[in-house]
C-alpha positions, -999 to +999 in steps of 0.1 A: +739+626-682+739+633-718+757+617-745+759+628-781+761+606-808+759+614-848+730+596-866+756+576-885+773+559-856+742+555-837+728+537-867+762+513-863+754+504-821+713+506-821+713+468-819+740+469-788+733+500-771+708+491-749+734+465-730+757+497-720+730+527-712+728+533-683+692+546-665+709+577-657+718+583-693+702+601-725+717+597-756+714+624-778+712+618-817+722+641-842+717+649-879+743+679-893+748+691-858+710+689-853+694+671-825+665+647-838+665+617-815+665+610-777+677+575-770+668+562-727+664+531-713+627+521-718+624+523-678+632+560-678+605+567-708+582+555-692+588+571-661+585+604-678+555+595-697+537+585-660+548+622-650+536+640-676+499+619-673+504+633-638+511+669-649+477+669-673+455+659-647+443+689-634+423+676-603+452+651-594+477+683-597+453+705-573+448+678-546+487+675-545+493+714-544+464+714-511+486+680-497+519+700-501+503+733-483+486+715-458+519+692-448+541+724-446+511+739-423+520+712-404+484+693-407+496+655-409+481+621-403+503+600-381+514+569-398+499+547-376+465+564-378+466+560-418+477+522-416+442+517-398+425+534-421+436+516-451+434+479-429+467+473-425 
């Protein structure tokens, strides 16, 4: 969910915000009805930052692309097999 908030009152709650924002939440800071600032819990951020690694990497990104074809050909490894594998 977004929330908008002008640069001026945002300046007023920066040192109390983070006790109400939720991790659902974005606040959106603005300057003359420009946006220049994206407030989120630090959780969130960094969440998105682990994504966009994620995203970069092209070898991670083409192993998951084969992973999701090969699951929706129906080629999967059976829980119980893959707990073996790893020693569990």
């Amino acid at each position: 969910m977004l929330k908008t908030l002008k640069i001026t009152a945002a300046r007023k709650k920066l040192t109390s915000i983070h006790r109400t924002l939720r991790m659902d939440e974005t606040i959106v800071v603005t300057n003359r009805d420009k946006r220049v600032l994206a407030l989120m819990r630090w959780e969130k951020y960094d969440a998105i930052r682990e994504t966009l690694a994620i995203l970069e990497d092209e070898d991670l990104m083409k192993q998951l692309r084969r992973s999701i074809k090969e699951a929706g050909e129906g080629k999967l490894i059976p829980l119980e097999r893959v707990d073996r594998k790893a020693g569990g």
